[in-house]
PyMOL Python script that loads the backbone (N, CA, C, O; Angstrom):
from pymol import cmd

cmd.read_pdbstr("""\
ATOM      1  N   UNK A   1     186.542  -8.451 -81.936  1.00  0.00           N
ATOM      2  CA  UNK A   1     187.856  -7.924 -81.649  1.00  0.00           C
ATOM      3  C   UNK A   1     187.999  -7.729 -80.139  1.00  0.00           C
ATOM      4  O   UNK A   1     187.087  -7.156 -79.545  1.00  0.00           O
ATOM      5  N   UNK A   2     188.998  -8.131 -79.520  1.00  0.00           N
ATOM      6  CA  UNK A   2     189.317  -8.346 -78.222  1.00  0.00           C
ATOM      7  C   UNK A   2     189.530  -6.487 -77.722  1.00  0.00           C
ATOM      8  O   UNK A   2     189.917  -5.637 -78.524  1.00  0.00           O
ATOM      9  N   UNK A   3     189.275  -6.277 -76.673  1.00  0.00           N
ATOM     10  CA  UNK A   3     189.299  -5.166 -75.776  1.00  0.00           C
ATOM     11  C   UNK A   3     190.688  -4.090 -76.370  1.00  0.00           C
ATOM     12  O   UNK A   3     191.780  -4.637 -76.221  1.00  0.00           O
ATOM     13  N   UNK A   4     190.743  -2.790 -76.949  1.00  0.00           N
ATOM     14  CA  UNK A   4     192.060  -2.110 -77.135  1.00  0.00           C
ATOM     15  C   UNK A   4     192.128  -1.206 -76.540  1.00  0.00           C
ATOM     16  O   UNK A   4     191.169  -0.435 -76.530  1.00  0.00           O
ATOM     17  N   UNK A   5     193.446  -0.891 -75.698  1.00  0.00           N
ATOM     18  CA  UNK A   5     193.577   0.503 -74.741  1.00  0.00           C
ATOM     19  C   UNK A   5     194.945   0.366 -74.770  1.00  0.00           C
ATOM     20  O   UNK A   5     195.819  -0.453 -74.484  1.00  0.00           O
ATOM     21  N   UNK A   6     194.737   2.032 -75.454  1.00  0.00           N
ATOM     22  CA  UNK A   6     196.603   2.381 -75.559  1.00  0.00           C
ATOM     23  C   UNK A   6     196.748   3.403 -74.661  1.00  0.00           C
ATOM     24  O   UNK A   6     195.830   3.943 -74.044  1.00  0.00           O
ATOM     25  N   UNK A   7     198.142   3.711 -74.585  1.00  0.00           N
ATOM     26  CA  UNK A   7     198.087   4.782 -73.988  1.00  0.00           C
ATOM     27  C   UNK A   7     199.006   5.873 -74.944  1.00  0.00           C
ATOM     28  O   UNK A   7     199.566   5.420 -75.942  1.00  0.00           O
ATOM     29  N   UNK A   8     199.135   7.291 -74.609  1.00  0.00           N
ATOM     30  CA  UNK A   8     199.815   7.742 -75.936  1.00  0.00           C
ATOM     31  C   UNK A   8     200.706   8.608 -74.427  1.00  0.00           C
ATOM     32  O   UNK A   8     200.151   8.906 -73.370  1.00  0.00           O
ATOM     33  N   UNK A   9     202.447   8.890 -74.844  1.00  0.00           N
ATOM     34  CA  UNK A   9     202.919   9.552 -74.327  1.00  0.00           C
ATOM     35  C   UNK A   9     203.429  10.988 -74.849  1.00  0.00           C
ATOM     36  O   UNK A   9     204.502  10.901 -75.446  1.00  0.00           O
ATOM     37  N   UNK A  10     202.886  12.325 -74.756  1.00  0.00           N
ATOM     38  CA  UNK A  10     202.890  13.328 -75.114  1.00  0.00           C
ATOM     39  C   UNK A  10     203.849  14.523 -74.944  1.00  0.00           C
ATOM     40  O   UNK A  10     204.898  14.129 -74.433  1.00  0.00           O
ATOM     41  N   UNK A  11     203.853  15.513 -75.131  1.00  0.00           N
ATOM     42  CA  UNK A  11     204.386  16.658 -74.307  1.00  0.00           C
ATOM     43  C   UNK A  11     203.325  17.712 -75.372  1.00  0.00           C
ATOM     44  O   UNK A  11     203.444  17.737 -76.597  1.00  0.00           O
ATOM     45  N   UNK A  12     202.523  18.358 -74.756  1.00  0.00           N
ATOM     46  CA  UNK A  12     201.315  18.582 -75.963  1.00  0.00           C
ATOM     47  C   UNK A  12     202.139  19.883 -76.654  1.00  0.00           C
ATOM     48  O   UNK A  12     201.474  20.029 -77.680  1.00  0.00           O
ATOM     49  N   UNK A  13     202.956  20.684 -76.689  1.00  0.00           N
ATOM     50  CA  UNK A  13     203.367  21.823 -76.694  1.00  0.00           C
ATOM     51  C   UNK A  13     204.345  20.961 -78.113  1.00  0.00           C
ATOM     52  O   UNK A  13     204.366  21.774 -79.037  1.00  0.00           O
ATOM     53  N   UNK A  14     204.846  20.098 -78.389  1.00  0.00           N
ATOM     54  CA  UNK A  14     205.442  18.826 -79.633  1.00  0.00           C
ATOM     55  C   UNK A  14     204.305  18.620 -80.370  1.00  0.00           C
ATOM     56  O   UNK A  14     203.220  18.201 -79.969  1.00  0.00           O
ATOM     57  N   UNK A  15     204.851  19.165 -82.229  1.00  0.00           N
ATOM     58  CA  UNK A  15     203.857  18.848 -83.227  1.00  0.00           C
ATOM     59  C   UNK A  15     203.609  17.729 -83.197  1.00  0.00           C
ATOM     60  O   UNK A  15     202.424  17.407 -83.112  1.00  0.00           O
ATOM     61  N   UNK A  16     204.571  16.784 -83.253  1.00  0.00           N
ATOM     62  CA  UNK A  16     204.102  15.460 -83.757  1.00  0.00           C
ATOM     63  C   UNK A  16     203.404  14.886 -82.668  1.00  0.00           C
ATOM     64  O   UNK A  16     202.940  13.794 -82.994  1.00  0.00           O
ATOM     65  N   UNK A  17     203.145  15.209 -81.473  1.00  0.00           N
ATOM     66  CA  UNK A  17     202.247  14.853 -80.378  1.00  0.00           C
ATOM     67  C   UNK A  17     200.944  15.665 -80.332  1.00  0.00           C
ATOM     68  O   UNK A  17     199.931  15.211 -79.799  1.00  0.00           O
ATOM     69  N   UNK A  18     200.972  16.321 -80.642  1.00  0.00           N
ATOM     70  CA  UNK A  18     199.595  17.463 -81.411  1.00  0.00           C
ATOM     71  C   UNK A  18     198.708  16.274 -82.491  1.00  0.00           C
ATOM     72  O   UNK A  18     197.573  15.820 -82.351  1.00  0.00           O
ATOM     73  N   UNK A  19     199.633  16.038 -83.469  1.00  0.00           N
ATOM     74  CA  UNK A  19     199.328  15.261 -84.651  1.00  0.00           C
ATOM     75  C   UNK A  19     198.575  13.803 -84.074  1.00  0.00           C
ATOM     76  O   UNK A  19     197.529  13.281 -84.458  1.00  0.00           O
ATOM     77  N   UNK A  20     199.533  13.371 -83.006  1.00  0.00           N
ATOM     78  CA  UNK A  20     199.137  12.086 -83.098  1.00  0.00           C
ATOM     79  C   UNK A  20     197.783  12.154 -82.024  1.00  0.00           C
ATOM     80  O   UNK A  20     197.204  11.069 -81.983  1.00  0.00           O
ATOM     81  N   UNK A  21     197.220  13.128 -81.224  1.00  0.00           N
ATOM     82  CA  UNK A  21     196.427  13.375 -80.773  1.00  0.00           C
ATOM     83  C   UNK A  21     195.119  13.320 -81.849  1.00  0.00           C
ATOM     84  O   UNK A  21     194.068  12.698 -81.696  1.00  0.00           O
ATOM     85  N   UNK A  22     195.383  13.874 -82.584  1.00  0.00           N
ATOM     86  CA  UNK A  22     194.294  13.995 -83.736  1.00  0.00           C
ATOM     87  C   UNK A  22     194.170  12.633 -84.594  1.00  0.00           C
ATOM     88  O   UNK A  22     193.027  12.248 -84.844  1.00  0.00           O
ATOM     89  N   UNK A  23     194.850  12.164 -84.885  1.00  0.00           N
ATOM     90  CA  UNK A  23     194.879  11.026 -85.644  1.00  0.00           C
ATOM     91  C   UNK A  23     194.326  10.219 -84.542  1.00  0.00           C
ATOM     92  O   UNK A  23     193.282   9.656 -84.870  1.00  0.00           O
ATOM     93  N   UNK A  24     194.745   9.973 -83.222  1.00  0.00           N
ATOM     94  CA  UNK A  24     193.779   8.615 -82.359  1.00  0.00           C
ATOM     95  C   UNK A  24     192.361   9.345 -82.339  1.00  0.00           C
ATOM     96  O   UNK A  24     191.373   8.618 -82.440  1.00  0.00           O
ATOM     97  N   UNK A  25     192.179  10.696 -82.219  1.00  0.00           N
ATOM     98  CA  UNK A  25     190.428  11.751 -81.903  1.00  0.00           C
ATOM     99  C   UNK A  25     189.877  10.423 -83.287  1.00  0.00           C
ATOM    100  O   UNK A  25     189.311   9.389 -82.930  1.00  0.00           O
ATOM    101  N   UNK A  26     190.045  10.589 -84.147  1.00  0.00           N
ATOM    102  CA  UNK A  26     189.570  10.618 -85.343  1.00  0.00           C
ATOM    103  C   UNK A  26     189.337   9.239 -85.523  1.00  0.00           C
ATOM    104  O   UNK A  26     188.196   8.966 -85.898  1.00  0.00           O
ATOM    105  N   UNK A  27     190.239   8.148 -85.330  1.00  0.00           N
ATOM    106  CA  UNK A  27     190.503   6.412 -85.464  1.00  0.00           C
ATOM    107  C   UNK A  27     188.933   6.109 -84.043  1.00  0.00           C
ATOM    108  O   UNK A  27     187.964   5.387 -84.275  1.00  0.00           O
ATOM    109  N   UNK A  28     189.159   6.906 -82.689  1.00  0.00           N
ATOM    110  CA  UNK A  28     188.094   6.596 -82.050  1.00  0.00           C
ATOM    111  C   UNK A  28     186.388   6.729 -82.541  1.00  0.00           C
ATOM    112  O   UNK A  28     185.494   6.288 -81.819  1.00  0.00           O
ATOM    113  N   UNK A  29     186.115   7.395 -83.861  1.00  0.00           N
ATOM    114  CA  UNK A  29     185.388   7.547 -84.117  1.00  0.00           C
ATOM    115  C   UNK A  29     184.926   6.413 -85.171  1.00  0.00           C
ATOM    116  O   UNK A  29     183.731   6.272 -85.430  1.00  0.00           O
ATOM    117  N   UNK A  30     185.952   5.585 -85.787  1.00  0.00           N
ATOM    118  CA  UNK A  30     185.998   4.659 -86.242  1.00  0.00           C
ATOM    119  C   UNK A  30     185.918   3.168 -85.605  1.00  0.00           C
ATOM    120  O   UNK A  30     185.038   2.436 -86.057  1.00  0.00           O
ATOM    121  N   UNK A  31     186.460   2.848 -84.960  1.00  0.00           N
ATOM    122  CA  UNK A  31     186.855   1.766 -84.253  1.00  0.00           C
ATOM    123  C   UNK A  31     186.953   2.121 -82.649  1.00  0.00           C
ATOM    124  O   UNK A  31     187.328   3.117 -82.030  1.00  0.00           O
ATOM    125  N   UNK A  32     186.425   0.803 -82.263  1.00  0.00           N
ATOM    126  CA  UNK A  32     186.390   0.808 -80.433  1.00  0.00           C
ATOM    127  C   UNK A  32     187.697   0.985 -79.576  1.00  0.00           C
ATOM    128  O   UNK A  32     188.051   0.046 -78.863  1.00  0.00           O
ATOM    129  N   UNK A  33     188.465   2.205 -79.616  1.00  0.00           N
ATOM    130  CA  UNK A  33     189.270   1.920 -78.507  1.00  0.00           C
ATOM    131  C   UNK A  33     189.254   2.914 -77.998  1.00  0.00           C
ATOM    132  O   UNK A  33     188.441   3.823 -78.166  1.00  0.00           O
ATOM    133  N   UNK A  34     190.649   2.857 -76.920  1.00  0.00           N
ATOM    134  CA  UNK A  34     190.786   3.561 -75.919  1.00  0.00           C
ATOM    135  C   UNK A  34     191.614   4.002 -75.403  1.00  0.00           C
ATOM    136  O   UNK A  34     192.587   3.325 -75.070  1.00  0.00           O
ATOM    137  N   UNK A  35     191.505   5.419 -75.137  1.00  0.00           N
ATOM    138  CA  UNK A  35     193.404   5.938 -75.268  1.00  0.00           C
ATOM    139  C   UNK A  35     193.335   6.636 -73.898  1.00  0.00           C
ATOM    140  O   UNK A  35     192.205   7.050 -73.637  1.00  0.00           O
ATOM    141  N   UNK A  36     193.991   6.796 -73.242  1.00  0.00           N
ATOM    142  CA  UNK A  36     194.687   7.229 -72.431  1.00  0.00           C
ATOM    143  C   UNK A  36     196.232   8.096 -72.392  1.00  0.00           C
ATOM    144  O   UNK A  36     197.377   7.737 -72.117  1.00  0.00           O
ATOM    145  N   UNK A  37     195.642   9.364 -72.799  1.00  0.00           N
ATOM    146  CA  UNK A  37     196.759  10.540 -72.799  1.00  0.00           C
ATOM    147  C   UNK A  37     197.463  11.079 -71.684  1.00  0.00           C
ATOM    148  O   UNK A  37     196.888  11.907 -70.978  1.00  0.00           O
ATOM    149  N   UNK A  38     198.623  10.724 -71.429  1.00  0.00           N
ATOM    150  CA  UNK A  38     199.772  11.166 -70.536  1.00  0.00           C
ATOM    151  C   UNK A  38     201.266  12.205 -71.260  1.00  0.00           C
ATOM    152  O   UNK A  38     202.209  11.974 -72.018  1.00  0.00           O
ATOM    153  N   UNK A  39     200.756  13.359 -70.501  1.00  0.00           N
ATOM    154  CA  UNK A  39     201.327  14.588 -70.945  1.00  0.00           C
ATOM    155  C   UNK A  39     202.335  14.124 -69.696  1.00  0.00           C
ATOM    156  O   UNK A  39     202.051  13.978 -68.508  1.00  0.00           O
ATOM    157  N   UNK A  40     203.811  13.913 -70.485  1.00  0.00           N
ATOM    158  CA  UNK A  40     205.181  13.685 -69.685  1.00  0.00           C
ATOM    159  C   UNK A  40     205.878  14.837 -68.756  1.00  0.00           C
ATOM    160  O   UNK A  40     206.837  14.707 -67.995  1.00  0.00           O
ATOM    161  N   UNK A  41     205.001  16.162 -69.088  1.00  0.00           N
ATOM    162  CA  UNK A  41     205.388  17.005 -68.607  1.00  0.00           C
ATOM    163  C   UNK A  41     204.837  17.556 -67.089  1.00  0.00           C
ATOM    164  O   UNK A  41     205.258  18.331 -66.230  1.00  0.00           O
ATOM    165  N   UNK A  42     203.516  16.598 -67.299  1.00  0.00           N
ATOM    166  CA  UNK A  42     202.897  16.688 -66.178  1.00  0.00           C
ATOM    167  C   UNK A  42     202.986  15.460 -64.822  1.00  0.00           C
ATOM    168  O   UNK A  42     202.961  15.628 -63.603  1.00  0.00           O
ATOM    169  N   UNK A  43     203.120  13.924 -65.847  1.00  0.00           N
ATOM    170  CA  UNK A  43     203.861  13.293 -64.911  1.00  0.00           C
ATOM    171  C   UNK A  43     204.679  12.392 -65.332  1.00  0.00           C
ATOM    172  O   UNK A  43     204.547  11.351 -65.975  1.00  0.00           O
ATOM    173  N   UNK A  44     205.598  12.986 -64.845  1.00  0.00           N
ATOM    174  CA  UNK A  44     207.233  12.352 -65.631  1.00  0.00           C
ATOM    175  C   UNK A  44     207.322  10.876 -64.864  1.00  0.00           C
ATOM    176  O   UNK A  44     207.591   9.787 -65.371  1.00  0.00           O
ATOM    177  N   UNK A  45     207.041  11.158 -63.619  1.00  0.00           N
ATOM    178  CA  UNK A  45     207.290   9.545 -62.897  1.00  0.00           C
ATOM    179  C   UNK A  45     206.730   8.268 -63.644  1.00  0.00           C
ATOM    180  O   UNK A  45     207.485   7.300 -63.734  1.00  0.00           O
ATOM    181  N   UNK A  46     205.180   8.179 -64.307  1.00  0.00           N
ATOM    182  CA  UNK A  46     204.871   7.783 -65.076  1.00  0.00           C
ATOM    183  C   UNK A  46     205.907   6.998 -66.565  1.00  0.00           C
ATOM    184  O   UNK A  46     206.311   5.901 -66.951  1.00  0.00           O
ATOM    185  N   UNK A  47     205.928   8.750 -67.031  1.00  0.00           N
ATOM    186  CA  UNK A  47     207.157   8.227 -68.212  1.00  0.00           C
ATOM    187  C   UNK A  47     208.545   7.517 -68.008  1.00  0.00           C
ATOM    188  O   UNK A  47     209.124   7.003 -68.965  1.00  0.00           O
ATOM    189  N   UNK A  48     209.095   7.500 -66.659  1.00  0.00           N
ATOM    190  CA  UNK A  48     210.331   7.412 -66.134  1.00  0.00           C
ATOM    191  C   UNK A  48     209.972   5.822 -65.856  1.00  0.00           C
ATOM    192  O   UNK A  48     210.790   4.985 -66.237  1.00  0.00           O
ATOM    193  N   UNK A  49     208.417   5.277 -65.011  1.00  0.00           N
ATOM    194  CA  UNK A  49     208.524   4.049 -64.669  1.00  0.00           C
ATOM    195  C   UNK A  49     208.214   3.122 -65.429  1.00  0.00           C
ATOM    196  O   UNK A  49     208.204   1.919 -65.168  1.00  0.00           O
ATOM    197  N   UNK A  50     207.804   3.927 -66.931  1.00  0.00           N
ATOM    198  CA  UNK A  50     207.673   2.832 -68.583  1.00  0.00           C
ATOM    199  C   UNK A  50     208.675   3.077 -69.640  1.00  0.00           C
ATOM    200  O   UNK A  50     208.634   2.903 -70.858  1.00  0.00           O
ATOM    201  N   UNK A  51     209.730   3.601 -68.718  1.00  0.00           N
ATOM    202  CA  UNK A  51     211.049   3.528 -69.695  1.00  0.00           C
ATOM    203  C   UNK A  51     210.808   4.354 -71.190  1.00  0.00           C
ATOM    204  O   UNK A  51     211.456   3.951 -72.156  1.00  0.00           O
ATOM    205  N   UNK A  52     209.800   5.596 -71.372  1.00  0.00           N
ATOM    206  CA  UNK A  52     210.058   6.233 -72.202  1.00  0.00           C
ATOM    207  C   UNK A  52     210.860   6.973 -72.579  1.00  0.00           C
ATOM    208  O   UNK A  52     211.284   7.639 -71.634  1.00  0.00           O
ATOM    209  N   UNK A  53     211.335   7.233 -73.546  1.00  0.00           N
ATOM    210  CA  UNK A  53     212.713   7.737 -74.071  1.00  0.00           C
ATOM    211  C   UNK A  53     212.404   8.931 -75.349  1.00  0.00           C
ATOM    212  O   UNK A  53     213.231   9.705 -75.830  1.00  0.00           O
ATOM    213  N   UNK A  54     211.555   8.852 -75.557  1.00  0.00           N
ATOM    214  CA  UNK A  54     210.817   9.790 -76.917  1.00  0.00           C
ATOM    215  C   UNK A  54     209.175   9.794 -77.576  1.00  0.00           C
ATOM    216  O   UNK A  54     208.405   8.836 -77.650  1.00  0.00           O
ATOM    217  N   UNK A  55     208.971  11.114 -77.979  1.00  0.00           N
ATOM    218  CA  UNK A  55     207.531  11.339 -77.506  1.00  0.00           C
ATOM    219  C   UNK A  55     206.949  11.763 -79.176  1.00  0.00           C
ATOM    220  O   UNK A  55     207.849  12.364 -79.764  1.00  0.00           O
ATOM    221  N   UNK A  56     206.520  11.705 -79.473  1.00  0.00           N
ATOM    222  CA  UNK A  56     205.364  10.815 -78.615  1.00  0.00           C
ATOM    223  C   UNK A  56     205.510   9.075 -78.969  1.00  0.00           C
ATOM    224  O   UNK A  56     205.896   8.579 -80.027  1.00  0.00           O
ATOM    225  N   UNK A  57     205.219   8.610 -78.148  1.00  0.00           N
ATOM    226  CA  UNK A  57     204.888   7.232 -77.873  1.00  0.00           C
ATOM    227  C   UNK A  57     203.616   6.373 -77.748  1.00  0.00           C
ATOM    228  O   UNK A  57     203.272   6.082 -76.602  1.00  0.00           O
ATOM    229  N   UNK A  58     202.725   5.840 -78.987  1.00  0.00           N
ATOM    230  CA  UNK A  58     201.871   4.759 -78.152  1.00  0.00           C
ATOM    231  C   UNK A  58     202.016   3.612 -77.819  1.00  0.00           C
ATOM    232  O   UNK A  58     202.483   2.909 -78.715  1.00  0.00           O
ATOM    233  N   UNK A  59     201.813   3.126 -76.909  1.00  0.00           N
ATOM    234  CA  UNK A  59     201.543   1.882 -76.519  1.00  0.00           C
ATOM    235  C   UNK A  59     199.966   1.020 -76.405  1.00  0.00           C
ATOM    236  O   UNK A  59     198.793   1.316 -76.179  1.00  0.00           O
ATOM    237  N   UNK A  60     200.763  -0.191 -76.711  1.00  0.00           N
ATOM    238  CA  UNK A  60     199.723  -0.589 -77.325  1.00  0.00           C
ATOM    239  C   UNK A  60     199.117  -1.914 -75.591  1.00  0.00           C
ATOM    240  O   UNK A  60     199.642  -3.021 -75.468  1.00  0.00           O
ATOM    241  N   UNK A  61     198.324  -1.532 -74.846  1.00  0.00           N
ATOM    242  CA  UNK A  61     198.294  -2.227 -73.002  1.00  0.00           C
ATOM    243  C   UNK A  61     197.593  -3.654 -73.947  1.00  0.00           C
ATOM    244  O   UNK A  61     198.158  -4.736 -74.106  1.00  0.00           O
ATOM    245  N   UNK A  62     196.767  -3.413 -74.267  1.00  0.00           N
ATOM    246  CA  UNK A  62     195.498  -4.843 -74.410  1.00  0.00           C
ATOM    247  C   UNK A  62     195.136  -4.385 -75.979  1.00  0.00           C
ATOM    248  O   UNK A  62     194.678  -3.382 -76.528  1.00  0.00           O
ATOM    249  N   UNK A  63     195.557  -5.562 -76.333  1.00  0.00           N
ATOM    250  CA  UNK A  63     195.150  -6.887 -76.234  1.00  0.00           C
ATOM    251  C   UNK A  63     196.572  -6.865 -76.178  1.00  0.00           C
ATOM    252  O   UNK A  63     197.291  -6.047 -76.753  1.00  0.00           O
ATOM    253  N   UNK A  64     197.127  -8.294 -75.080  1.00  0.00           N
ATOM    254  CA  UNK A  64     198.893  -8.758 -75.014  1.00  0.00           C
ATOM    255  C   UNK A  64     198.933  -8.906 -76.328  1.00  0.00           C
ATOM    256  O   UNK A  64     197.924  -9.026 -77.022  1.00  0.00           O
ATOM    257  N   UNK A  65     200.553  -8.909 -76.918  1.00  0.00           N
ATOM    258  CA  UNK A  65     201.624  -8.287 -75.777  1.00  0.00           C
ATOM    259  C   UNK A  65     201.828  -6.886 -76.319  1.00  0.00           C
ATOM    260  O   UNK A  65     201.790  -6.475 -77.479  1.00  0.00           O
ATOM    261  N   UNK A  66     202.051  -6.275 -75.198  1.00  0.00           N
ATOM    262  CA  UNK A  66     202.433  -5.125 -75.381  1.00  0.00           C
ATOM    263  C   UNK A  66     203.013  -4.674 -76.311  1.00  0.00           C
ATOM    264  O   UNK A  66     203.687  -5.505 -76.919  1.00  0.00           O
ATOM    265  N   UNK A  67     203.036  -3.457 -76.768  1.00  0.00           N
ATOM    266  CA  UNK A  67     203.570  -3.310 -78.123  1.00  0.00           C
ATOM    267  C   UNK A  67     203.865  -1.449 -78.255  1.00  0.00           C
ATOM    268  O   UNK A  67     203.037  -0.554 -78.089  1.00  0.00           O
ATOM    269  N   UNK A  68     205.061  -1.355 -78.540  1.00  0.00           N
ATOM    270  CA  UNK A  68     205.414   0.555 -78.714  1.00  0.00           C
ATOM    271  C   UNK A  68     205.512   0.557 -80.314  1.00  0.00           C
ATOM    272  O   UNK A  68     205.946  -0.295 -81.089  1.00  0.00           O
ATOM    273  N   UNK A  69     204.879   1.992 -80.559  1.00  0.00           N
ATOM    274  CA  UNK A  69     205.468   2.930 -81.765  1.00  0.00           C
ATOM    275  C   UNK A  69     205.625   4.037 -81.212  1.00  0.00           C
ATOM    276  O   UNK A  69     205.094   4.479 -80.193  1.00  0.00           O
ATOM    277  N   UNK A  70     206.769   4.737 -82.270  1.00  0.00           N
ATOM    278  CA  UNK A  70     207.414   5.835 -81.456  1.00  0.00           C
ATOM    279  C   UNK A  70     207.383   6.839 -83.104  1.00  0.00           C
ATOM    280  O   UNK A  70     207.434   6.391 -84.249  1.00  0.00           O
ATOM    281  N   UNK A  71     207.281   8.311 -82.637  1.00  0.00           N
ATOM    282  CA  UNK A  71     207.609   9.042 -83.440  1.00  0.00           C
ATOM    283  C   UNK A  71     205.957   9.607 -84.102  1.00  0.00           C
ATOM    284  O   UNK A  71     204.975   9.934 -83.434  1.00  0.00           O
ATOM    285  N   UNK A  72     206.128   9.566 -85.905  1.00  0.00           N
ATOM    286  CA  UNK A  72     205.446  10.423 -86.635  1.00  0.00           C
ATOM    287  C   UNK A  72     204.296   9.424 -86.142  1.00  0.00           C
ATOM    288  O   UNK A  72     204.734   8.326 -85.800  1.00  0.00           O
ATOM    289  N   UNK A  73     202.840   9.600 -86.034  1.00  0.00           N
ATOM    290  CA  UNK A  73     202.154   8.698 -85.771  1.00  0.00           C
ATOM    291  C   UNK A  73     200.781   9.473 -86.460  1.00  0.00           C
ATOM    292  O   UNK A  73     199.750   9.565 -85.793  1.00  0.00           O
ATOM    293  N   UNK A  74     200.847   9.900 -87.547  1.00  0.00           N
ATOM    294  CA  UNK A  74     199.639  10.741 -88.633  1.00  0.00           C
ATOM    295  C   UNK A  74     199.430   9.664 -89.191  1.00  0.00           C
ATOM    296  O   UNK A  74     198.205   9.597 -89.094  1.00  0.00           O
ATOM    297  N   UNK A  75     199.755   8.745 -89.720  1.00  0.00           N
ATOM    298  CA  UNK A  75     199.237   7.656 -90.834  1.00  0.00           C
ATOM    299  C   UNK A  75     197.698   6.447 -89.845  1.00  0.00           C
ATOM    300  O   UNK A  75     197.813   5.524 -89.039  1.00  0.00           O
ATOM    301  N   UNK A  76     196.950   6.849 -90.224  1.00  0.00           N
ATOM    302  CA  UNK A  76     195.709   6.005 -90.141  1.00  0.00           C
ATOM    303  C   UNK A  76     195.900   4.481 -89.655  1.00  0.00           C
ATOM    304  O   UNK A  76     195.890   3.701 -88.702  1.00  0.00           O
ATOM    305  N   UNK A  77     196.101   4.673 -91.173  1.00  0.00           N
ATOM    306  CA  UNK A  77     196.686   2.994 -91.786  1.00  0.00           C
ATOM    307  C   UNK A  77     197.784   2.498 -91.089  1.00  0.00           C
ATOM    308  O   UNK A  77     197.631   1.280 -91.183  1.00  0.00           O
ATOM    309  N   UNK A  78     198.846   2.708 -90.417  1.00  0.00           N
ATOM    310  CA  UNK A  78     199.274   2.359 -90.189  1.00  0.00           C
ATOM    311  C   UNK A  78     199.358   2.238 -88.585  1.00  0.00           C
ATOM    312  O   UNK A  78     200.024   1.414 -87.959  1.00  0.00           O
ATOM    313  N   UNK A  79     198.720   3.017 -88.183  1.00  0.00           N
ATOM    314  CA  UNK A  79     198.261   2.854 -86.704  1.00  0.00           C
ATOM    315  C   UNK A  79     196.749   2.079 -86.503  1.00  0.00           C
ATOM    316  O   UNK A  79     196.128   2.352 -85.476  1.00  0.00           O
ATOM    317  N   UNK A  80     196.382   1.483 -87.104  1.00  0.00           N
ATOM    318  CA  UNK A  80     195.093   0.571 -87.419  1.00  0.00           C
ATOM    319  C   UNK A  80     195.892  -0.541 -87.550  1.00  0.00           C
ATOM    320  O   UNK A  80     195.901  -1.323 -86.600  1.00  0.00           O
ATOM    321  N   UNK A  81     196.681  -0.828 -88.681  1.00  0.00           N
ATOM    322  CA  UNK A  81     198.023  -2.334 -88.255  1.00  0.00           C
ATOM    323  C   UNK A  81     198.187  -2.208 -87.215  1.00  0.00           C
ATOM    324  O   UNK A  81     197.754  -3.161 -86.568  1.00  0.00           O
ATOM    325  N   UNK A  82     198.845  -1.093 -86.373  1.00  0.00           N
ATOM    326  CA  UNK A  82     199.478  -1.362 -85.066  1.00  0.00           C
ATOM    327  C   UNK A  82     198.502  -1.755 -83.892  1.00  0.00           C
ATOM    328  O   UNK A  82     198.869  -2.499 -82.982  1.00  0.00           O
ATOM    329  N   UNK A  83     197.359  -1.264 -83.957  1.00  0.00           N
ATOM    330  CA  UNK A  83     196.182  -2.027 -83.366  1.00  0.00           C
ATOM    331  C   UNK A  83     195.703  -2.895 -83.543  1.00  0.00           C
ATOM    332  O   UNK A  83     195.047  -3.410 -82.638  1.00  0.00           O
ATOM    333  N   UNK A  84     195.797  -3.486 -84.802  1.00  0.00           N
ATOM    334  CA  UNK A  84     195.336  -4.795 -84.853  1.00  0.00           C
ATOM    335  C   UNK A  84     193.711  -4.503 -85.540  1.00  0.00           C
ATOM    336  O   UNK A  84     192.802  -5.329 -85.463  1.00  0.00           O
ATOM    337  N   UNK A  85     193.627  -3.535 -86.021  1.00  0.00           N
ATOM    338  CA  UNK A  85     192.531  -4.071 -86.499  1.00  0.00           C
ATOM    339  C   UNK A  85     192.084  -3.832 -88.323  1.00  0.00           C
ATOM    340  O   UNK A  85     191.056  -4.333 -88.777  1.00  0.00           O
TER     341      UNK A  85
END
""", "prot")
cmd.dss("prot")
cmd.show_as("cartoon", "prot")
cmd.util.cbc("prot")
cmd.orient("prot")
């Protein structure tokens, strides 16, 4: 499986960004990737220069092409599709 690094866009003080924190803790213990947590509150320029609009957000950097889910992000399974693996 080719190289995975997402990044997740937060505001940690937001359940469903709480949630989806735990759900990637847990998938890393499973499978090789790599997340990169950006709390929007801390740097908005960030969120402002990837056109985020609602949080939480992962993105999906590598393997191309890029790829967003937005919103409830607790389901395993379905963030394992969105990775690809």
């Amino acid at each position: 499986m080719d190289e995975v690094i997402l990044r997740l866009y937060v505001t940690r003080q937001n359940f469903y960004s709480r949630a989806a924190i735990k759900t990637l803790n847990k998938l890393k213990k499973k499978v090789d990737i790599s997340v990169e947590i950006v709390d929007i509150t801390e740097d908005p320029d960030l969120a402002r220069e990837n056109h985020i609009i609602a949080i939480p957000t992962l993105e999906r950097i590598k393997p191309e092409p890029r790829r967003r889910i937005i919103g409830d992000l607790s389901d395993e399974g379905a963030l394992l599709k969105f990775i690809g693996c």
